[in-house]
C-alpha positions as CSV (number, residue, x, y, z in Angstrom):
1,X,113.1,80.0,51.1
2,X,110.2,81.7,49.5
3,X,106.9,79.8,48.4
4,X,105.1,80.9,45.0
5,X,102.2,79.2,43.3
6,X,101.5,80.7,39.5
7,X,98.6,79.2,37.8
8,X,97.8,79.2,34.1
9,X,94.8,77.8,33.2
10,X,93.8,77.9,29.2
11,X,91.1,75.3,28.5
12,X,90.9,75.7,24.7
13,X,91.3,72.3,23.1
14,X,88.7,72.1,20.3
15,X,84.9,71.6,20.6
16,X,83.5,72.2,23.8
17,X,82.3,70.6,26.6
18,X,78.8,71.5,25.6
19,X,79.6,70.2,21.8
20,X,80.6,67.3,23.0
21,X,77.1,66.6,25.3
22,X,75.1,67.4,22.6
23,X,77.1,64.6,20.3
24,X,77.1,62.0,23.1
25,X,72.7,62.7,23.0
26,X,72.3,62.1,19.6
27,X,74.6,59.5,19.1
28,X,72.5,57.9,22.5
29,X,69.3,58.2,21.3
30,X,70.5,57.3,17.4
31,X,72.3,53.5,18.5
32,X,69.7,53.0,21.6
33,X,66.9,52.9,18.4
34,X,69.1,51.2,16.5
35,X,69.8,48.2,18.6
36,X,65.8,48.2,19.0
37,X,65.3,47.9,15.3
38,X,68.1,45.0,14.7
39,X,67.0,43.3,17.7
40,X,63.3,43.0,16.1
41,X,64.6,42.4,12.3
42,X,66.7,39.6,14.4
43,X,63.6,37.8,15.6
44,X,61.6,38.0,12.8
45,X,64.3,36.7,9.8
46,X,65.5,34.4,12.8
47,X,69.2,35.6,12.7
48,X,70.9,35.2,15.8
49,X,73.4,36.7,14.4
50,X,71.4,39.8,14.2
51,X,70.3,39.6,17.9
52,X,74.0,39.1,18.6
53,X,75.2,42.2,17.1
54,X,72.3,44.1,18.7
55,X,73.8,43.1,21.9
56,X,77.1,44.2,20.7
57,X,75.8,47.8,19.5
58,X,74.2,47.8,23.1
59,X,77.3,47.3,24.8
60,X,78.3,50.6,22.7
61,X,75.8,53.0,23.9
62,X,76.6,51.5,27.5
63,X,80.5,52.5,26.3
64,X,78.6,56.2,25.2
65,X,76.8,56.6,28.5
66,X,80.3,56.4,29.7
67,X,81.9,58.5,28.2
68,X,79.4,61.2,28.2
69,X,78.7,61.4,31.7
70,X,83.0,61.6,32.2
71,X,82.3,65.2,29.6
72,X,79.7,66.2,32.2
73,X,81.1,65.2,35.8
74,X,84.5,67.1,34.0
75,X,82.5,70.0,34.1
76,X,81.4,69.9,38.3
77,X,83.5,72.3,40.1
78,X,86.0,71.5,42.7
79,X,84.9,71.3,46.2
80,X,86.4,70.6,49.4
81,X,86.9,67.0,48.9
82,X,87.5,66.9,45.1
83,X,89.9,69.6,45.0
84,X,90.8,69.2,41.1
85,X,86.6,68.8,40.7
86,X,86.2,65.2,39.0
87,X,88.2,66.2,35.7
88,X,89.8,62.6,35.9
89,X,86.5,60.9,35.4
90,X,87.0,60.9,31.4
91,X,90.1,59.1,32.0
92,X,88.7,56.3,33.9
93,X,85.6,56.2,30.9
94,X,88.8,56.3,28.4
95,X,90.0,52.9,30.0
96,X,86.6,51.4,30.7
97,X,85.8,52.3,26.9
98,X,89.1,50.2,25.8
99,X,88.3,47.2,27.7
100,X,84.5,47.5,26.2
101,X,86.1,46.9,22.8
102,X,88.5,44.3,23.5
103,X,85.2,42.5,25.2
104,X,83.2,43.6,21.9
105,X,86.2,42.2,20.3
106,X,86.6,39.0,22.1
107,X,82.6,38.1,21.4
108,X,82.8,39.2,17.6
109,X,86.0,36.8,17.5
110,X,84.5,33.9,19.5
111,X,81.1,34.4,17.7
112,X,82.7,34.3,14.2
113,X,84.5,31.4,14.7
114,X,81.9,29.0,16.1
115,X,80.0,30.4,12.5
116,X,83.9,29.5,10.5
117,X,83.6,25.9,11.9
118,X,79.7,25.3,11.7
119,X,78.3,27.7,8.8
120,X,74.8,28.9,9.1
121,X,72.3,29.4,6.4
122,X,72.3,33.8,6.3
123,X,69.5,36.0,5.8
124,X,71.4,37.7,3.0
125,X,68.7,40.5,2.1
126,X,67.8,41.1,5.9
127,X,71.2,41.2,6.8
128,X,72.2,43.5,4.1
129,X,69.2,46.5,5.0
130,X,70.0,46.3,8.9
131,X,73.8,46.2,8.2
132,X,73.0,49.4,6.0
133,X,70.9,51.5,8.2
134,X,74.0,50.5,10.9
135,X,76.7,51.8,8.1
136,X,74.6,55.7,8.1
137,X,73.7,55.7,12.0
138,X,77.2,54.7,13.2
139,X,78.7,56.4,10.5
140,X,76.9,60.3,11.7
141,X,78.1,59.0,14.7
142,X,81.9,58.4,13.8
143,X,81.6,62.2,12.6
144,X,80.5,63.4,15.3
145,X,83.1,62.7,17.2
146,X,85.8,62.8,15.1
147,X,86.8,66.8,15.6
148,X,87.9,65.8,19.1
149,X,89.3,63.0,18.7
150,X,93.0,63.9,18.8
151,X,92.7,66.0,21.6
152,X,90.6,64.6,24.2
153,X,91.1,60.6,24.7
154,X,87.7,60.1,26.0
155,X,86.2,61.7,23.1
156,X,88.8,59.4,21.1
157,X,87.3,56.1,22.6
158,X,84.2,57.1,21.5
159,X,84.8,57.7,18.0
160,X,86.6,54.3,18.0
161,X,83.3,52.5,19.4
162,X,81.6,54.3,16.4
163,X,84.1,53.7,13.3
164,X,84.3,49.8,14.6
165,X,80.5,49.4,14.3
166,X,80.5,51.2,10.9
167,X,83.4,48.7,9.7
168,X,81.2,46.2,11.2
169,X,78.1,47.4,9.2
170,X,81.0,47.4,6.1
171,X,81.7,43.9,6.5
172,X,78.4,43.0,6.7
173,X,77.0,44.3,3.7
174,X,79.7,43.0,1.6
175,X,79.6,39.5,3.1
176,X,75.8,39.3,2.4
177,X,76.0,40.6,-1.3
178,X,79.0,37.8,-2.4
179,X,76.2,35.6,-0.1
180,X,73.6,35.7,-1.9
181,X,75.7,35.3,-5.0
182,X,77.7,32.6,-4.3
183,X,76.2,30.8,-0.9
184,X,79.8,31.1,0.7
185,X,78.7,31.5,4.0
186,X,82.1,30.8,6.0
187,X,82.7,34.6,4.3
188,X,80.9,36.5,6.4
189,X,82.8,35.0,10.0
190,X,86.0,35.3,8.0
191,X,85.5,39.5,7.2
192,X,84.2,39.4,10.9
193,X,87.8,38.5,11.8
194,X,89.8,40.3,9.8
195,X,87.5,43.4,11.1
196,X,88.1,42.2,14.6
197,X,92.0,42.5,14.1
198,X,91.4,46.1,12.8
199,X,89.7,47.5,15.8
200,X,92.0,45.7,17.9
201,X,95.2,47.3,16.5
202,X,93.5,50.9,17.8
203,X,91.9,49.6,21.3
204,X,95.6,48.4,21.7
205,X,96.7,52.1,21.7
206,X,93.7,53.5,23.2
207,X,94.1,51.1,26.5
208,X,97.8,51.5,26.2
209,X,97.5,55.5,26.8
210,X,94.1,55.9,29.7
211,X,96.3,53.4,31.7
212,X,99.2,55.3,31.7
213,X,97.0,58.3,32.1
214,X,95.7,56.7,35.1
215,X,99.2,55.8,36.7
216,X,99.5,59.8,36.2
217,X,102.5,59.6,33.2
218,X,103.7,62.5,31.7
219,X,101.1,62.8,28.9
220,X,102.1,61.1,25.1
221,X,102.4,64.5,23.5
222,X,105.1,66.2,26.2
223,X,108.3,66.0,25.9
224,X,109.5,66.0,30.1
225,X,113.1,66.7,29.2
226,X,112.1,69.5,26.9
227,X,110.0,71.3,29.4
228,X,112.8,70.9,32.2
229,X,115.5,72.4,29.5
230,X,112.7,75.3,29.5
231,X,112.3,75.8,33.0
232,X,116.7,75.7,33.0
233,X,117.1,78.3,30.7
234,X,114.7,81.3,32.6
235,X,116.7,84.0,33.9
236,X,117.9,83.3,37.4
237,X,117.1,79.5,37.5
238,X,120.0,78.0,39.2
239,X,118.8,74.6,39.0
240,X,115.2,72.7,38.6
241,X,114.1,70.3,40.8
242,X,110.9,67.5,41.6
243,X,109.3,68.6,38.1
244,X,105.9,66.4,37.9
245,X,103.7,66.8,35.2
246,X,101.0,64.2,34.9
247,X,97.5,64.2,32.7
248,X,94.5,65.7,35.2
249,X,92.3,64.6,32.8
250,X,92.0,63.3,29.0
251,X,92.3,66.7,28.0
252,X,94.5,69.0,30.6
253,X,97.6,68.6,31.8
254,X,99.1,69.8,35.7
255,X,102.5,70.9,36.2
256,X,104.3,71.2,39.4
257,X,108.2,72.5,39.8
258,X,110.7,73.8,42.0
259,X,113.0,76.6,41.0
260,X,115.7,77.1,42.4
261,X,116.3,81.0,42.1
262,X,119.8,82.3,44.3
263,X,118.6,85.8,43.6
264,X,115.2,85.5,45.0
265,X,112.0,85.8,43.7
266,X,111.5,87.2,40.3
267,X,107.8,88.4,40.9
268,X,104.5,86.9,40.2
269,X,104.5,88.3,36.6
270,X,107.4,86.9,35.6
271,X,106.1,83.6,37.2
272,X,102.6,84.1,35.4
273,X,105.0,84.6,32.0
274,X,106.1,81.3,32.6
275,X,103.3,79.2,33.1
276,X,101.2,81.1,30.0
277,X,104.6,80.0,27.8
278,X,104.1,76.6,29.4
279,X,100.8,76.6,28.2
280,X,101.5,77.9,24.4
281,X,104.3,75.6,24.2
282,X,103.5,72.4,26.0
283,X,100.1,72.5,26.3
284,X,100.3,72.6,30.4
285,X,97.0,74.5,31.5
286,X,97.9,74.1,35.5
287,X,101.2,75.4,36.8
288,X,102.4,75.7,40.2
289,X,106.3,77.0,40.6
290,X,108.0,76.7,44.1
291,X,110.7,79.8,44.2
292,X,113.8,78.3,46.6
293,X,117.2,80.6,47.2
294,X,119.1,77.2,47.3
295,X,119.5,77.6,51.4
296,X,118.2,73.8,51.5
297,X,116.3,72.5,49.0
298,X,116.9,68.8,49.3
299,X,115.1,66.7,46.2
300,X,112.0,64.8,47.5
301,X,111.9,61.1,46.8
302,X,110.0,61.6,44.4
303,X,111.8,63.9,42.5
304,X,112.3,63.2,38.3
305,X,116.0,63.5,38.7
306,X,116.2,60.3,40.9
307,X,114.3,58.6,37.9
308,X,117.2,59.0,35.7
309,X,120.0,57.9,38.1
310,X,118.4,54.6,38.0
């Protein structure tokens, strides 16, 4: 039995690392002065529903802070003890960042109905300017983000902190101009709901995918059956067997497979051939191939053709 490791590593998945830190600083610095600002205006037209969102928008840049130091801890190199470095850091920020919004959600929700059943005189005018100023900041914000947000589900949570608070900002505006109209001021909890049940429709998906990314699932966007069919049909694969492929982190993907090969080993370029296919094709950046003549290859219990006898 012969033992050989091919590695393929291709890190090209949109704006970098470094495009990303500078986003996650402006965006920072942007909300932390805006939660300042609506916190003041909240005191001074006595809105505590102003002083509520600027909580809300703090819990954000908390959600921010997250996510941005997962970008840079990605970056650290592996050591002796963190072997794969701290890639899976954005993960865990991906799943923090989802249950931030179903929190932000939860408050918004509980907050909008205790308005719904006692409503509140509302600071229509005030309301309006801060709401607008939100709408622009969180808005740059939202685009900032929004290059990587189908690639990297870290990046993807942060976008979706970003576009809620914009809706927010949205809802807010329009409430206060029918307000100040019409003194209907059970409208303003009422587009806080429907709002609410917007955002949570995408935390939904973005906590149902950084779990599974945590358990270490096959990624959303591979197809497991399609890469072992792959790894089948190379010249001289008798059979394939304990083929793991899990997410390292919110943006790379780590292979591992055993081949079995009767005729022997093919030779490292032909193993390197595979794993640069695997990453064209599947998007798999980190590739390790085990090369067995068949003597004794017994499957491990772990193996992914045990999972479909069951």
């Amino acid at each position: 039995m012969s033992h050989s490791h091919s590695h393929s590593h291709d890190h090209s998945h949109g704006p970098s690392p470094t495009e990303h830190g500078r986003a996650f600083i402006i965006t920072i610095v942007l909300n932390s002065a805006f939660v300042l600002v609506e916190f003041i205006y909240g005191v001074i037209a006595h809105s505590t529903a102003l002083m509520a969102d600027a909580g809300h928008n703090l819990s954000d840049v908390l959600g921010l802070v997250l996510a941005g130091g997962a970008v840079m801890l990605a970056r650290r190199a592996p050591d002796q003890r963190y072997t794969y470095g701290l890639r899976s850091s954005s993960i865990l920020a991906a799943l923090a960042n989802a249950m931030l919004l179903l929190f932000a959600c939860g408050a918004i929700a509980w907050e909008a109905i205790e308005r719904f059943l006692d409503p509140q005189p509302v600071a229509g005018a005030t309301v309006m300017l801060v709401a607008g100023i939100g709408i622009v900041i969180n808005g740059i914000s939202a685009l900032l983000f929004m290059k990587g947000r189908k690639s990297d589900l870290n990046i993807r949570g942060a976008w979706l902190h970003m576009l809620a608070d914009t809706l927010v900002s949205v809802g807010v505006v329009a409430a206060g101009a029918v307000i100040l109209v019409t003194d209907w001021f059970w409208l303003d909890p009422i587009i806080s709901l429907v709002i609410v049940a917007i955002i949570l429709l995408s935390t939904l998906g973005l906590l149902r995918d950084s779990l599974r990314l945590s358990l270490n699932a096959v990624p959303a966007h591979i197809d497991l059956q399609a890469v072992q069919t792959f790894l089948a049909d190379q010249s001289g694969v008798e059979q394939v067997h304990d083929l793991h492929i899990w997410g390292m982190s919110t943006t790379e993907t780590a292979l591992t497979a055993h081949l079995v090969m009767p005729g022997g080993h093919p030779g490292d370029s032909e193993l390197s051939r595979i794993s640069q296919q695997l990453s064209h094709d599947f998007q798999i950046q980190h590739t390790t191939l085990q090369v067995e003549h068949g003597d004794n290859c017994d499957q491990c219990s772990l193996s992914s053709e045990r999972f479909t006898e069951g």
